[in-house]
C-alpha positions, 0 to 999 in steps of 0.5 A: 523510466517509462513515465519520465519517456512518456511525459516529454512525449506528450508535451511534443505532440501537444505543441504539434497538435496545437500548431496544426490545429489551433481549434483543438485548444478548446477540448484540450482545456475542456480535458484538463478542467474535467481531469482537473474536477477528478482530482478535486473530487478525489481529495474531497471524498477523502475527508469523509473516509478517513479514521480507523482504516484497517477495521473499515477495509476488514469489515468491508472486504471479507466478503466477495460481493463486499469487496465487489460493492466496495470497489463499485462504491468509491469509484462511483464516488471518486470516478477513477477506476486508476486511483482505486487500482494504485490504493488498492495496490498500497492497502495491500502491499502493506497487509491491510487486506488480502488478494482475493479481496483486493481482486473482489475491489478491483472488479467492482471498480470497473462496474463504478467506473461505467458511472462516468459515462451515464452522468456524461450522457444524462447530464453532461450532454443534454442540458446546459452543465454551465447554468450549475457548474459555475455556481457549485465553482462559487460555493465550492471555492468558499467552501475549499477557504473554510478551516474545517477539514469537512467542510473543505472537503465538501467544497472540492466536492462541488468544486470537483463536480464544477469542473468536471462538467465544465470541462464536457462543456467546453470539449462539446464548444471545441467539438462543434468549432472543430465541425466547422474545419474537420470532420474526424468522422470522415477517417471512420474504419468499418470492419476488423481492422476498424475495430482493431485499430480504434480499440488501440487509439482508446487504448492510447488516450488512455494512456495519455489521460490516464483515467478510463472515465476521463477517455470515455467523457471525450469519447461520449462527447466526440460521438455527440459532436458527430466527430466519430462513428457509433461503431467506432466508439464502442472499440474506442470505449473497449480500448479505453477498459484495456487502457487503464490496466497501465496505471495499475501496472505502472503503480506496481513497480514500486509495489511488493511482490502482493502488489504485482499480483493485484496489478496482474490481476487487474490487467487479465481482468480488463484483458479478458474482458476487453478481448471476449468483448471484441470477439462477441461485438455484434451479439453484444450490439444486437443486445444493445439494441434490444434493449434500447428498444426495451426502454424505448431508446431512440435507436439513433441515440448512440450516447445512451447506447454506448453508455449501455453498452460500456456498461453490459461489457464490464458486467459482463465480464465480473460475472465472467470472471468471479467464478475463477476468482480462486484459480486466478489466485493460484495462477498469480501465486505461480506466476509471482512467487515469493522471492526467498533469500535462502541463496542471498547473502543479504537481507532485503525488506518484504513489507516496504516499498514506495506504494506503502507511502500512499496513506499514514496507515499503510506506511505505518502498518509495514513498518510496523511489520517490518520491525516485527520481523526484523526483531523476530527473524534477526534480532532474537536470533542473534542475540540468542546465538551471540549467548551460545543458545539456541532460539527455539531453546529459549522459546521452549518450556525447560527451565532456563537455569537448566537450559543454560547449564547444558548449552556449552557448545560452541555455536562458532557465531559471528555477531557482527557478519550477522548484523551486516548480514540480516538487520543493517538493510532492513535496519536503514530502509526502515528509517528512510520510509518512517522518515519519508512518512513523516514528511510526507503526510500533515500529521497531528503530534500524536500521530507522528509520534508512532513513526517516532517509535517505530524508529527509537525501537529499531535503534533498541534492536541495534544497540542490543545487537552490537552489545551482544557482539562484545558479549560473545567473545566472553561468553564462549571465553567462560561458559566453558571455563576452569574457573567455576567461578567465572563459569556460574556468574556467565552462566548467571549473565545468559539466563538473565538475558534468556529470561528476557527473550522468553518473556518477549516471546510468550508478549508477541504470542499473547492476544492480550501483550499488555498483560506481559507489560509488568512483567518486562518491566520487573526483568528490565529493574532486575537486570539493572539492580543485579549488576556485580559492581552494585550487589557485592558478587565482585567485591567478594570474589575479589577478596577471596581469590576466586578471580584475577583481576583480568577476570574481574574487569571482564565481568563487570563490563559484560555485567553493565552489558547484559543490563543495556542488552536487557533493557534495549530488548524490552523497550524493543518489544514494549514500543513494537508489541503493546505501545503501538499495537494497543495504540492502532487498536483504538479507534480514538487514536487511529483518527489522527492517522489522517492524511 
């Protein structure tokens, strides 16, 4: 809602602006083109990290100075502080790393972001940037035509650079045109409220351009030209760090419950340090100085000074905050607490939410888990109850003949109200994310097979459910009855449905599943082989009286039933706990897990 306001907002004041002002058309181009080389820069560093994802992000983030590096590093690269938020806010929702790890992320990027500002001031602002960012625009584009995903990815690489100092170039042409007409310097506050209130305009521009980096090439660039004093833009660059917490705060809507942790995180990290920055200005300026004239800084130099001082604040304010990692942790547990369904009567999916949707391995790495716990906390459930049993029965060590034989209370289950109640939501939101996944993402054959998958094995979930639910009505009919006949060959049915749930369970608890494969598949042929109508059990209790005819057709409907319910089961459990865990394990196949 709030972007959909926003939008049409920007739109009218842009018009305005340009209706009052004509010249400020230039630095407007000059922020869409830099904003433009962002974007490209971004889609061409994402050529060369693509791969095995969750073992990278595992092996790079289990430390806190390598998360810190991590964070650092690809903001550097991508120069987007917002877009490392909103990833980091997607790996996490869907489980790939932890908090604290996606914290250590976070803190790092504000360090990567201050990058920006020095290749602003080195390069952007003293040399004509024109002479090189049109010839990398040139090999750029020819590189952008080439079939080979590298090479294209190379060539937004130069092109994103192109355009990132063509668009300084041409807010530094709007700037000195704008000099000729007004001098927005001459509307300088000195004092609290000046800083109070150009700490809001960076704050506001952030907003805007939603990117800090982007904010602070037009603050950098502004302070050039003369458009602005020195000491204002040190509260516009400290708005424009507050600033870029709304994107991360904005990404989160859509986010799980570990999501808003992070954007919470995110958005005390750069609070804290936008606010000890605005109280400790004047040391830190004193700093500053001292050392400008270290490094024999010119001290009009207010370029190199601002980057300087962009800089010490956000280092400043890592160092301040990494100490309080583990507390901030626990205050946002407290603040965020997971949100059970004991008092609801429906349940809801905790791992799928729109952010999972950013990249192939992190919808398909929810979905994945999603599955997990729907067959784990609904589906073995169900299935175990609409027999009569109790689930940590059949996961125990009694032997399951035994196990059935005393089990003859009635558990008074209602299969169906179960499957409206815990899998039919869970059931079809899954279906809507694998769907949007493979429509989303430009995916090898291979690759969109997986949600293919995950899909046919929620279908195997489901139709195991509602054959249980024609199972039970019978199985309470006859688990109990006079005729020990019918009795012994329910009994019979039960186990071999048991049998297939313990193995299962013994497959998802093994490091190595694989190693259960065979034995699923000799349960799932046993079932088919064993039905009454084919092994002769039927035809003999026919002739000898044992069972009415009534009884007889009972029996061999549930017969044909626990042998769909067995094979659904095990297909389940085959695609969820070895096809696709083996399949993510390898990185030869998690290459086709691109974008």
């Amino acid at each position: 809602m709030l972007k959909k306001v926003t939008f049409p907002i920007i739109l009218l004041l842009l018009g305005i602006v340009f209706f009052i002002s004509p010249n400020f058309k230039q630095i407007a181009a000059g922020v869409a083109v830099l904003l433009f080389g962002m974007i490209m820069l971004e889609d061409g560093f994402k050529a060369y990290v693509e791969g095995p994802l969750q073992k990278i992000l595992k092996n790079a983030t289990n430390k806190l100075y390598k998360s810190l590096g991590l964070g650092f590093l690809v903001t550097a690269l991508l120069q987007s502080s917002s877009l490392i938020s909103v990833i980091t806010i997607s790996f996490i929702s869907a489980g790939f790393i932890g908090l604290k790890a996606g914290i250590g992320i976070i803190f790092g990027s504000n360090i990567g972001t201050t990058i920006t500002a020095w290749l602003v001031s080195f390069f952007g602002l003293k040399i004509d940037v024109s002479a090189f960012a049109l010839p990398m625009l040139a090999f750029g584009i020819l590189f952008v035509f080439q079939k080979s995903k590298k090479l294209k990815g190379l060539g937004n690489v130069l092109a994103g650079l192109g355009f990132f100092f063509l668009g300084i170039q041409f807010m530094k042409v709007g700037f000195e045109v704008y000099n000729e007409s007004i001098n927005l310097a001459d509307y300088a506050m000195p004092g609290f409220w000046g800083l109070i209130v150009y700490t809001f305009i960076g704050i506001v521009i952030t907003l805007i351009l939603q990117s800090s980096s982007a904010a602070m090439a037009l603050i950098l660039t502004a302070l050039a030209a003369g458009q602005i004093f020195y000491d204002n833009s040190l509260a516009l660059a400290i708005g424009a760090n507050i600033g870029t917490t709304i994107t991360a705060i904005l990404g989160s809507l859509s986010a799980n419950i570990s999501g808003k942790r992070l954007a919470g995180a995110h958005f005390v990290f750069n609070l804290v340090t936008g606010i000890m920055a605005l109280i400790f200005i004047i040391p830190l300026g004193h700093f500053v100085n001292f050392l400008s004239s270290l490094f024999h800084v010119s001290p009009e130099n207010y370029i190199i000074k601002l980057s300087l001082f962009h800089t010490i604040f956000n280092i400043s304010g890592v160092i301040l905050m990494v100490p309080f990692i583990n507390l901030l942790v626990k205050l946002l547990y407290w603040f965020f607490p997971e949100k059970t369904q004991e008092d609801q009567d429906i349940d809801y999916p905790i791992y799928l939410n729109d952010s999972i949707l950013g990249f192939p391995q992190t919808a398909i790495k929810a979905l994945l888990d999603e599955s997990k716990r729907l067959f784990e906390d609904a589906t073995f459930q169900i299935v175990s109850h609409g027999l009569n049993l109790h689930r940590d029965d059949i996961k125990g060590e009694e032997k399951i003949k035994h196990l059935v034989k005393h089990s003859t209370d009635d558990m008074n289950v209602d299969v169906e109200d179960l499957y409206y109640h815990k899998v039919k939501i869970i059931y079809s939101k899954i279906i809507k994310y694998a769907t949007l996944a493979q429509s989303k993402f430009s995916l090898s054959e291979k690759s969109m097979e997986y949600f293919t998958t995950i899909k046919l094995a929620n279908r195997n979930m489901v139709e195991a459910i509602k054959d249980t639910a024609q199972l039970s009505s019978n199985v309470k009919l006859y688990m109990t009855s006079d005729n020990k006949y019918m009795k012994k060959e329910y009994n019979k049915l039960r186990e071999k449905v048991s049998k297939v749930l313990r193995e299962i369970y013994h497959t998802r608890k093994d490091e190595n599943p694989i190693t259960h494969l065979q034995n699923l598949e000799k349960l799932k042929i046993k079932a088919k082989k064993s039905d009454v109508l084919f092994d002769g059990t039927l035809d003999k209790l026919i002739r000898e009286n044992h069972i009415t005819s009534n009884m007889a057709t009972s029996l061999a409907n549930d017969s044909d039933l626990v042998a769909s319910i067995s094979k659904k089961l095990i297909e389940a459990a085959e695609l969820l706990y070895i096809h696709i865990d083996t399949i993510l394990l390898t990185t030869k196949d998690e290459n086709n897990l691109k974008p």
